[in-house]
C-alpha positions in Angstrom: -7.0 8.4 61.4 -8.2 5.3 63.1 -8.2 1.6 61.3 -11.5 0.5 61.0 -14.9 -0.4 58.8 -17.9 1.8 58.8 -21.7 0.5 57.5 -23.6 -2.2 57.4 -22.4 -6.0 56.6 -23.4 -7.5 53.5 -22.7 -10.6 51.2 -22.7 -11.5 47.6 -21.8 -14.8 45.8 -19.1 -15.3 43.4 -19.3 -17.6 40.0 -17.3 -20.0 42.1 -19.8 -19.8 44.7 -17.2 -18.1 47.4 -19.0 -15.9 49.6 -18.1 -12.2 49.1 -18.5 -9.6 52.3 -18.7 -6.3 52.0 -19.5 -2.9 53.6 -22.0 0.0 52.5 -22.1 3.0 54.0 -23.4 6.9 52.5 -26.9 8.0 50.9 -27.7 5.1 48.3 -28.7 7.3 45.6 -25.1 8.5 45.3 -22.5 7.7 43.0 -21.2 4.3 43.7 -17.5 4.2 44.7 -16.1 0.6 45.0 -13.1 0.3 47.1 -10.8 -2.8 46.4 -7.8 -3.1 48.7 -4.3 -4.6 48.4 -2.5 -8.1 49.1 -2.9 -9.7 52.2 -5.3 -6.4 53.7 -9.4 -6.1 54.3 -11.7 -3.3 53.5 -10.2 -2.2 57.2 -7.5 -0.6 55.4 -8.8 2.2 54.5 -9.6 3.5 58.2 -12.8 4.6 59.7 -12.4 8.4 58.7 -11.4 7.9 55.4 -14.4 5.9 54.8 -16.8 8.4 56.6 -15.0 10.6 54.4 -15.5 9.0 51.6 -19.1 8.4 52.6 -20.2 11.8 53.2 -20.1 12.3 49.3 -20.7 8.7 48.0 -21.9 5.3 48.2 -19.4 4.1 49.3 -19.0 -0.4 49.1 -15.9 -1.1 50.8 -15.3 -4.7 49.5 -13.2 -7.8 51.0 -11.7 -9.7 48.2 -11.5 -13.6 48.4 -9.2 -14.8 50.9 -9.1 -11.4 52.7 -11.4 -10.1 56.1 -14.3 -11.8 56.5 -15.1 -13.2 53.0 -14.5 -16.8 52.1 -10.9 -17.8 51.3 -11.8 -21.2 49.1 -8.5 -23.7 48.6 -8.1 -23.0 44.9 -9.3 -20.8 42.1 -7.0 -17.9 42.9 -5.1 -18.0 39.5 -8.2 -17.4 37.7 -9.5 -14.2 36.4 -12.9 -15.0 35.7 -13.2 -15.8 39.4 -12.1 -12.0 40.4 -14.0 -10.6 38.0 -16.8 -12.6 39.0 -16.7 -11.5 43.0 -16.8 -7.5 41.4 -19.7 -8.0 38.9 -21.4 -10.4 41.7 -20.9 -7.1 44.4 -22.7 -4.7 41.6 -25.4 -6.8 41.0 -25.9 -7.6 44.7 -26.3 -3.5 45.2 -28.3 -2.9 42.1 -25.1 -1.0 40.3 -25.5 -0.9 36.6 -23.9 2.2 35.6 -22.1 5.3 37.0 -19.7 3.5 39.7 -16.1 4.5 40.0 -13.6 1.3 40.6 -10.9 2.6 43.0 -8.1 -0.3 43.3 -5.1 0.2 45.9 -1.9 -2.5 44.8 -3.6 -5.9 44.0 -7.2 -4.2 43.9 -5.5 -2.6 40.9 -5.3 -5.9 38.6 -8.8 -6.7 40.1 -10.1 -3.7 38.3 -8.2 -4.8 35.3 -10.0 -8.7 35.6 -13.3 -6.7 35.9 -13.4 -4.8 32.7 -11.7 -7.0 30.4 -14.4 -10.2 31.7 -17.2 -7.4 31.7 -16.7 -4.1 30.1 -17.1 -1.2 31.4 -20.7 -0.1 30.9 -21.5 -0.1 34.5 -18.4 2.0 35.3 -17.6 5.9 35.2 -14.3 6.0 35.6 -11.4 4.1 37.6 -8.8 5.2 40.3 -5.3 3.2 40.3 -3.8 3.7 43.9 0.2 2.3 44.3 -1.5 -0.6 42.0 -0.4 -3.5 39.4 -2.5 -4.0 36.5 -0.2 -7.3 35.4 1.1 -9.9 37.2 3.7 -12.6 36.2 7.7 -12.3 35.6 8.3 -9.5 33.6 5.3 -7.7 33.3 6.0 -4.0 33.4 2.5 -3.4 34.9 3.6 -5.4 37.5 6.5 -4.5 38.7 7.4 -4.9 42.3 9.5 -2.8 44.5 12.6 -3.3 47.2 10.2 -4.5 50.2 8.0 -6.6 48.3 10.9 -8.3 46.9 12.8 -8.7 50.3 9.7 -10.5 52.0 9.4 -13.0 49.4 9.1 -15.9 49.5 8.7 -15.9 53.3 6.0 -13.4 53.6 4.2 -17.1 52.6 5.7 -19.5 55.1 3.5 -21.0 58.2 6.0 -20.5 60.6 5.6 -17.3 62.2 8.7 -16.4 63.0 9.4 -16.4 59.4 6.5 -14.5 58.5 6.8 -12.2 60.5 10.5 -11.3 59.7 9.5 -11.2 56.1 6.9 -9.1 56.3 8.6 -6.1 58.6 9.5 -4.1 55.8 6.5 -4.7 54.2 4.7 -3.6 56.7 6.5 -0.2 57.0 6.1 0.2 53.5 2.4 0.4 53.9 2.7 3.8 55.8 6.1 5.2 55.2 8.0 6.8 57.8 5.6 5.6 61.4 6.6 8.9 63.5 2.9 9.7 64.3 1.6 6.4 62.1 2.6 3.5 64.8 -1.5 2.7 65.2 -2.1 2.4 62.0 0.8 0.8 60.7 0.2 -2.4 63.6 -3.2 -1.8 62.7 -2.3 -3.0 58.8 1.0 -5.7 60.0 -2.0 -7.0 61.8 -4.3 -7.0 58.5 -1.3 -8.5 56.7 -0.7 -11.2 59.3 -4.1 -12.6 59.5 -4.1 -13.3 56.0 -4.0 -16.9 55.3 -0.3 -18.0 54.4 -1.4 -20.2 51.6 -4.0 -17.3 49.9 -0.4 -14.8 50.4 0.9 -17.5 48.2 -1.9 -17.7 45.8 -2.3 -14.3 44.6 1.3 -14.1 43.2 0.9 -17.8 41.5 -0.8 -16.1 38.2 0.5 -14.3 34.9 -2.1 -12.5 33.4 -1.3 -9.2 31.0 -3.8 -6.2 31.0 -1.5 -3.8 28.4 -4.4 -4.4 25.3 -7.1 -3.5 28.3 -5.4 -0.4 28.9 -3.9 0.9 25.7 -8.2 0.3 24.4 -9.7 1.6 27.6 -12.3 4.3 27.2 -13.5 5.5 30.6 -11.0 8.2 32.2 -8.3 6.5 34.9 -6.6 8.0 37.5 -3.4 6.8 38.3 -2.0 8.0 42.1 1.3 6.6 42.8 3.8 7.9 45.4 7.7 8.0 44.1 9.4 6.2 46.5 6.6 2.7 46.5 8.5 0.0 47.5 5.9 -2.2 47.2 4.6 -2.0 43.8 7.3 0.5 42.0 6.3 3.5 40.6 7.2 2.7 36.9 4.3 0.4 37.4 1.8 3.6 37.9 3.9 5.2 35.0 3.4 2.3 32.8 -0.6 2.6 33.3 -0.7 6.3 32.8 1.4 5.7 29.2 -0.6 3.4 28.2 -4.3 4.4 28.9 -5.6 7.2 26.4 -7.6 9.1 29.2 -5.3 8.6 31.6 -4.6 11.7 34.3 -1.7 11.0 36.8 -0.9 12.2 40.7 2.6 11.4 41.6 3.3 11.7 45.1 7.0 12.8 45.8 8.7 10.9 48.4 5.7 8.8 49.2 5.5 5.0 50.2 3.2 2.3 49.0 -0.2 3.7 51.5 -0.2 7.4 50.1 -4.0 7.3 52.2 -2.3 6.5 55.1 0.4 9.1 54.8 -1.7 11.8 54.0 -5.5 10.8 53.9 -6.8 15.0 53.4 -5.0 15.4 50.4 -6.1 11.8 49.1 -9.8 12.7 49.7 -9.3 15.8 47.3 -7.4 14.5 44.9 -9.8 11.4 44.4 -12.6 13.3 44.9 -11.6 15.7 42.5 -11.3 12.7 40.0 -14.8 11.1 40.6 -17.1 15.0 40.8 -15.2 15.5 37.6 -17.1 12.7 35.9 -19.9 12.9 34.0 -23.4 11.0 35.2 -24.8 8.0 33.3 
């Protein structure tokens, strides 16, 4: 696996007016799969051959979220839902999407899914995939909950300083790939992701509380929840709290497994998500 983005660049425009980058890739008359990635990452994160992968069945739109890669990071508007769920619906209409796409959220892209539907519904949308993701935010929000490595890099995972910064974030940055024996690329490859990450947007993603339990427990479109065991990032009673709560809900939990179950074992992700998304039905 190699860290990287496949197809060509594109641009939507959110209600806030921030400029939203993306990348396409796969045969447009595909199902669309949208791919929303974690705190402080890019749509690098999910490496080149996963995304070729991914590509080879799908349409794929591989998405930067505000403040992340290459799209704008604006100096407010962060604790605002409308203003995620705005970025998604601006992405859809900018590629035509008004029905049939699968939302697949990795840790933060998670609750971005969750600002999505409850802003917009989910007539445009098939199904959803939550990877090692929140679907809360805010103290005490079971959907929320954070794990060990997360909790140990903050609050200087937000600091200027680099030196604090980058202490902060070296578990963190472990936790994205598990054990690095035969991961060391990728796991600089996603430090790096994490690193170039403004400080001040690091801080502004975690200064919201918004609750998504009445989205889930009403949710009608099936859910996939893939969660490894051992997340130290977002812990895994997170994942359990979404699959208890969502009707349709069907659950993958990965024994042993860190917070970047595609990183430790990107085969056995492909099947398992792509056994999710051929299961669905068409619009």
């Amino acid at each position: 696996m190699s860290i990287g983005t496949a197809g060509p660049v594109r641009q939507a425009t959110g209600i806030d007016g921030t400029n939203i980058v993306y990348r396409v890739s796969g045969d447009p008359a595909s199902r669309p799969l949208i791919l929303l990635h974690g705190w402080a990452q890019s749509s690098a994160c999910w490496g080149s051959g996963l995304l070729a992968d991914f590509a080879a069945r799908y349409r794929v739109v591989a998405v930067d979220l505000r403040g992340h890669g290459y799209s704008d990071a604006p100096t407010s508007g962060y604790e605002d839902s409308k203003n995620w769920a705005g970025d998604v619906a601006a992405v859809l209409a900018a590629e035509g999407i008004t029905a049939d796409a699968v939302l697949l959220g990795w840790s933060y892209g998670g609750l971005v899914i969750c600002d999505y539907l409850a802003e917009h519904g989910s007539d445009a949308v098939a199904g959803i995939v939550l990877v090692g993701a929140i679907t809360s935010i805010g103290r005490g929000q079971a959907g929320g909950r954070v794990g060990t490595a997360m909790r140990a890099a903050i609050p200087g995972a937000m600091a200027e300083e680099p030196r604090v910064a980058i202490k902060a974030l070296g578990s963190f940055g472990q936790a994205l790939t598990g054990p690095t024996e035969g991961k060391g690329t990728e796991a600089q490859a996603l430090f790096g992701l994490t690193l170039a990450t403004p400080p001040r947007v690091r801080a502004a993603l975690f200064d919201r509380t918004v609750e998504h339990d009445d989205l889930l427990r009403s949710l009608g479109i099936p859910a996939f929840v893939l969660h490894g065991t051992e997340d130290t990032v977002v812990d895994v009673s997170a994942g359990r709290h979404a699959e208890e709560l969502i009707p349709t809900a069907v659950a993958s939990f990965w024994d042993g497994v860190d917070h970047g179950p595609f990183v430790a074992d990107p085969q056995r992700f492909l099947t398992e998500v792509a056994g999710f998304v051929d299961g669905l039905g068409t619009a």
